[in-house]
N, C-alpha and C positions, 0 to 999 in steps of 0.2 A: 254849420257843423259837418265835420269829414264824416261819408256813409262807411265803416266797414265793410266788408267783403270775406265769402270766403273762397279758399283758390287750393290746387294741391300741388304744389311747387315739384318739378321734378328732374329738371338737371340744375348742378352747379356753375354759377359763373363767375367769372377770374373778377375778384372786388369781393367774395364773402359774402352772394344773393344768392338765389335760388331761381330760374327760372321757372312762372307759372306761366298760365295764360287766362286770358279773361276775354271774354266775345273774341276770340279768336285772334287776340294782340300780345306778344310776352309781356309778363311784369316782373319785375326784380324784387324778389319778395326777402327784407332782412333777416335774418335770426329764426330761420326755418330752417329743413332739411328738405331732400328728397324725399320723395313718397306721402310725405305727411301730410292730413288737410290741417289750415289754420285758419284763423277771422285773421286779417291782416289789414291795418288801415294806409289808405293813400298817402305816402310824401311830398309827392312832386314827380319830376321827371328829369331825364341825364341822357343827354345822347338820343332826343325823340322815344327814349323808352319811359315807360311805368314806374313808379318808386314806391315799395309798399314796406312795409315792418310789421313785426308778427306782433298781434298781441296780446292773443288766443291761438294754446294750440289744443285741438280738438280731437285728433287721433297722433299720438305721439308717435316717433321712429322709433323701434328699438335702440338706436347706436343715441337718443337725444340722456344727456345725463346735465347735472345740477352744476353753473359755472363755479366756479373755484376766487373766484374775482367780485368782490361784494361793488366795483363799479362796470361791472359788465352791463353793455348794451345803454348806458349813459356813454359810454368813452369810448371815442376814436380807434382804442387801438388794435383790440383783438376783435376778431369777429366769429371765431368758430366754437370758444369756450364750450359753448351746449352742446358739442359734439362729441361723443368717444375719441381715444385720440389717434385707435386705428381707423378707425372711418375718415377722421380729417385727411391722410396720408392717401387714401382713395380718392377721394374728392377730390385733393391737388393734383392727385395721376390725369384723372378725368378731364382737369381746366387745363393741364399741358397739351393730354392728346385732343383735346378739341383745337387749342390754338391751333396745332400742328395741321390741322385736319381741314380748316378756315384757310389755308394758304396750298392745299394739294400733297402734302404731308404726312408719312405713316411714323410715329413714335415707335419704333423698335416695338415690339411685343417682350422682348425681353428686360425693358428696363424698371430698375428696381426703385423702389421706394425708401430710402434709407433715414430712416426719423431715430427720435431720440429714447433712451429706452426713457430717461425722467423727463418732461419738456417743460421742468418750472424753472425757474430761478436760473434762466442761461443768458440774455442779456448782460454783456460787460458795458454798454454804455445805453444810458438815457439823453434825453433831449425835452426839458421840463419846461413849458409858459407859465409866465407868475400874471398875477393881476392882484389889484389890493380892495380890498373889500371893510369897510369901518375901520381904515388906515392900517389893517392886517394883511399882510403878506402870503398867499396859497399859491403853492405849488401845484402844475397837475397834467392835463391834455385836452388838446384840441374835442369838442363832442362828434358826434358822426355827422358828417356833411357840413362843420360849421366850423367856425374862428371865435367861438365862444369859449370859454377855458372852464374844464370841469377838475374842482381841486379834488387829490388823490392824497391819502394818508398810508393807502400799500398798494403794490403792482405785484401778481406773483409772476410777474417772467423776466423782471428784473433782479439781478444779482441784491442779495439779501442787503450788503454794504451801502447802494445806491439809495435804500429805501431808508435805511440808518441817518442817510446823510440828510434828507430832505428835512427833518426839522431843525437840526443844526444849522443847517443853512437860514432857515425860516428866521428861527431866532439872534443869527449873527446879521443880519439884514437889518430887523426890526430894532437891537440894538445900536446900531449905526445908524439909523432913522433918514435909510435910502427909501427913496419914494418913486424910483426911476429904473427900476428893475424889469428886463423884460422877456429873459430868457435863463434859463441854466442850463447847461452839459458837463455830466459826469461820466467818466470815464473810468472800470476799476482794473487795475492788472489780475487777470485769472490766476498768476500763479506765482503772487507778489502783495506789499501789504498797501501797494502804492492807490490813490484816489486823483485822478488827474479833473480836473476841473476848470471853467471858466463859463463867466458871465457875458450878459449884453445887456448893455445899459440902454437906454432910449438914446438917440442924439452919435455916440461916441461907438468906439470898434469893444469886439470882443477883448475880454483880456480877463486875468485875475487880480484882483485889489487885494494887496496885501497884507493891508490892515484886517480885512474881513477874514483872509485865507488865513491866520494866525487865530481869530476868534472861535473858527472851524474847528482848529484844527487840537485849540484845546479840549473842545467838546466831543473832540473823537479819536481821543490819546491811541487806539489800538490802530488807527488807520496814518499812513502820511503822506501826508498832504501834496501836491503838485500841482506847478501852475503852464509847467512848461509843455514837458513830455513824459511821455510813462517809456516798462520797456513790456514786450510782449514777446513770451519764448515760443517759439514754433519748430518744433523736430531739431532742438538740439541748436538752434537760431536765436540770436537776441534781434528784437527791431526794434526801433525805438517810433513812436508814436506820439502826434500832437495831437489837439483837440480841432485842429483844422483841417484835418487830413480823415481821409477813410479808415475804416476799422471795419471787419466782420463784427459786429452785434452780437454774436452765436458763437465764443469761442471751442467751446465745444463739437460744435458741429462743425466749425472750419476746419478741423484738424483731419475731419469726414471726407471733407468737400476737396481741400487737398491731396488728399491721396486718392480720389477717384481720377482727378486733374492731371499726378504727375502717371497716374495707373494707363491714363489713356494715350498720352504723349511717348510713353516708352522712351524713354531719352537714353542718348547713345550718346559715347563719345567725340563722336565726328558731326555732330550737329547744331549748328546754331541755330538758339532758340531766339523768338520774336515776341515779345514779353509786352501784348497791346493796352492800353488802359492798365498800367502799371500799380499804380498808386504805388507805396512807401516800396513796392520791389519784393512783397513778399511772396509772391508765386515764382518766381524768375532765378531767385534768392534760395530757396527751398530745388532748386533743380538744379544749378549753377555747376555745383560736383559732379553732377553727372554727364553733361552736354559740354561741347568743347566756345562755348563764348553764348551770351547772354546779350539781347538788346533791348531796356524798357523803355518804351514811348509813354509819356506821362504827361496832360494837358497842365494839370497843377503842377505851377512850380516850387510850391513847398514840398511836397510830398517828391518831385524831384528830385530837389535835393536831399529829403531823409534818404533816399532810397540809395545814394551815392553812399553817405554813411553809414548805413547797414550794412553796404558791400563792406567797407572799411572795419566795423566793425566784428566783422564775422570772418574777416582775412580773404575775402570772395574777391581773383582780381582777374577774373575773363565777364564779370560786369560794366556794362557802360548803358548810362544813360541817355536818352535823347528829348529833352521838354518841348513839346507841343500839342496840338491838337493832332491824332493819330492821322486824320487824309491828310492834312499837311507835310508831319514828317513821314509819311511813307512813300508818299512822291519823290523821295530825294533819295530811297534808299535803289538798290541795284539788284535786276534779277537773277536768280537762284541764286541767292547769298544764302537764303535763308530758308533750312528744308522746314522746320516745325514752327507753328505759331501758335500761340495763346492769347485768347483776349475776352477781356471780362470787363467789356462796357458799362456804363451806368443804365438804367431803367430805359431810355430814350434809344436805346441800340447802337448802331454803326450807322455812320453817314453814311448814304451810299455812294459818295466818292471814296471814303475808305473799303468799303466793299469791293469795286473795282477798281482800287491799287494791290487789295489782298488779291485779286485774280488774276493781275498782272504779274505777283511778285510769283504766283504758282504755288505757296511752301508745301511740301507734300502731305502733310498734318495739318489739323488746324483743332486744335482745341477751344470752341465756345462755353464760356461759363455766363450765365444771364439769373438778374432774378425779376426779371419779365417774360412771362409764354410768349406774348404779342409779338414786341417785337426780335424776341430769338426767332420764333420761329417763321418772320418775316425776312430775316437776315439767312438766315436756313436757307429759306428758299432760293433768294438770290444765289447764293453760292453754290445751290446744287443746280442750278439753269447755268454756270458760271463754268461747270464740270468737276464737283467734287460728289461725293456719296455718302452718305448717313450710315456711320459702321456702328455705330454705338449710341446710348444716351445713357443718362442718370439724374434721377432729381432727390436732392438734399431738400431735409426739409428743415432750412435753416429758422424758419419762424412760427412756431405751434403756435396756436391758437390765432392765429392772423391770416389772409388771406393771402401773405406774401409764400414766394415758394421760389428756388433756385434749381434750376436744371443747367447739365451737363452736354454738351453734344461732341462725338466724335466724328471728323468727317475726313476722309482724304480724294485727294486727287485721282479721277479717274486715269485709267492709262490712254 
């Protein structure tokens, strides 16, 4: 039988823990705050640290309030629900300036925290595991730490429509008496009546079956249906989007998160921009007017080629695209072509052979967008040993109640 413990957890750590300590070891305490004591029982261990979850809290935080999510702390997804929701935007300050601070690093003291005034229902895309249980079909997510599937009947940070969909779906599956279902993604246009969707079956590639996509689609006459691509308008922008390609989650907030991006870049007309980790071209695409030529490097080649046609689409014709892995194609490109870059890696950062081809290339600007502290502000570091300077930051808080967070960095070129 696990012994509980009590512990008084008192910094936050980037995962949505709490560090305590215990005979003078940190423990990673769940679904605590700062300051507060709890009985917390042992999980296990990650990274030779401590794993504990609260299961008792004893002297509560002021900022601790009642989650909003009747599968809170069962489910994967959110971790900060019990918290007010300016305290969460603190908290996330805190796990950025520690990253920063772990690699020699000062976070601006001026940078702001820019969250949502509502933080429910902003999700435009889900990503749902099924499993079948008495030959019935539930929808739901991953539990914390595990590959066990907990079914979910609502999400409130999901888009109201996503949550609509799930039984429709439910019931168009078990009508067709598919037994081989093993993922769903929906996708909803924010400002459109469009529902983009597709399946994974066991065995076979994603795709939509159109026998089922019509079953859907009578059961959600106010919605329509889509198997291919949605579109998604941004400042006046159409782009079009698959279910294979990126999307900001948070359309709301991206519209934040962009204009902090093009606010930092200051884009002039005599400048080409360097558009790294492109995806469909929507950051590049959204400046394009203003800077005299555009270059997106884009590992995926789907999203490649969206990004070609969005240019198309939008009449954008000092865009051109380049598909590869970014240290690949930037080996190839020529220095000082290019004064400003932009680049908004995936979780895993910059190689650091991309790193020092971006040092090589010099651009005077460099706009980072990340939504990992770790490794931005690992990547940070290099390029300021590399000779550039930290003039700015901003962190967007594109995921309430989760422990994920996006920060911004401005950096240029020392003289």
């Amino acid at each position: 039988m696990t012994t509980s413990v009590v512990l008084r957890p008192q910094r936050p750590a980037h995962g949505g823990t709490v560090v305590a300590h215990r005979d003078g070891h940190p423990v990673l305490v769940a679904y605590a705050m700062p300051g507060e004591l709890v009985e917390a029982e042992p999980t296990g261990r990650r990274g030779g640290l401590e794993l504990a979850r609260t299961v008792r809290v004893l002297e509560p935080s002021p900022d601790r309030v009642t989650p909003s999510c009747p599968h809170f702390g069962e489910c994967g997804g959110c971790q900060w629900q019990h918290a007010r929701y300016r305290r969460q935007l603190e908290l996330k300050r805190q796990v950025v300036d520690d990253a920063w601070r772990g690699v020699g690093l000062r976070l601006p003291a001026d940078t702001p925290v820019l969250g949502m005034e509502d933080p429910w229902r902003y999700r435009i895309r889900g990503e749902f595991e099924a499993r079948y249980r008495g030959g019935r079909l539930e929808l739901g997510f991953h539990r914390p730490r595990s590959h066990t599937v907990l079914p979910v009947r609502t999400c409130p940070i999901h888009d109201e429509r996503i949550e609509r969909a799930l039984p429709a779906f439910r019931q168009a599956v078990e009508e067709r008496g598919l037994r081989d279902l093993q993922s769903l993604r929906l996708t909803v246009e924010p400002t459109g009546p469009g529902l983009l969707w597709c399946a994974q079956r066991r065995g076979s590639r994603p795709d939509a079956d159109p026998v089922l996509g019509a079953r859907v689609a009578e059961l959600l006459p106010d919605l329509v249906l889509l198997d291919d691509s949605m579109s998604l308008e941004v400042f006046g922008l159409t782009f079009r989007v698959r279910s294979d390609t990126f999307v900001q989650t948070n359309y709301r907030q991206m519209l934040v998160l962009y204009r902090v991006v093009v606010d930092m870049l200051q884009p002039e007309p005599r400048d080409a921009l360097l558009d790294l980790y492109a995806g469909i071209g929507t950051i590049g695409l959204v400046v394009a007017g203003q800077v005299g030529s555009v270059t997106a490097v884009e590992e995926n080649p789907v999203a490649a080629r969206l990004s070609v046609l969005n240019a198309r689409i939008n009449g954008v014709d000092n865009f051109k695209a380049l598909p590869g892995r970014a240290e690949d194609v930037l080996r190839r490109l020529r220095t000082g072509r290019h004064r400003t870059a932009v680049l908004d890696p995936p979780r895993a950062g910059c190689d650091a052979v991309a790193i020092a081809e971006l040092l090589r290339l010099a651009p005077d600007r460099l706009v980072y967008v990340s939504c990992e502290p770790s490794t931005q502000a690992r990547d940070v570091a290099l390029l300021v040993r590399g000779g550039y300077r930290v003039r700015r930051a901003a962190i967007v808080d594109m995921f309430p109640h989760t422990y994920h967070v996006e920060s911004v960095a401005l950096l240029e070129r020392a003289a």
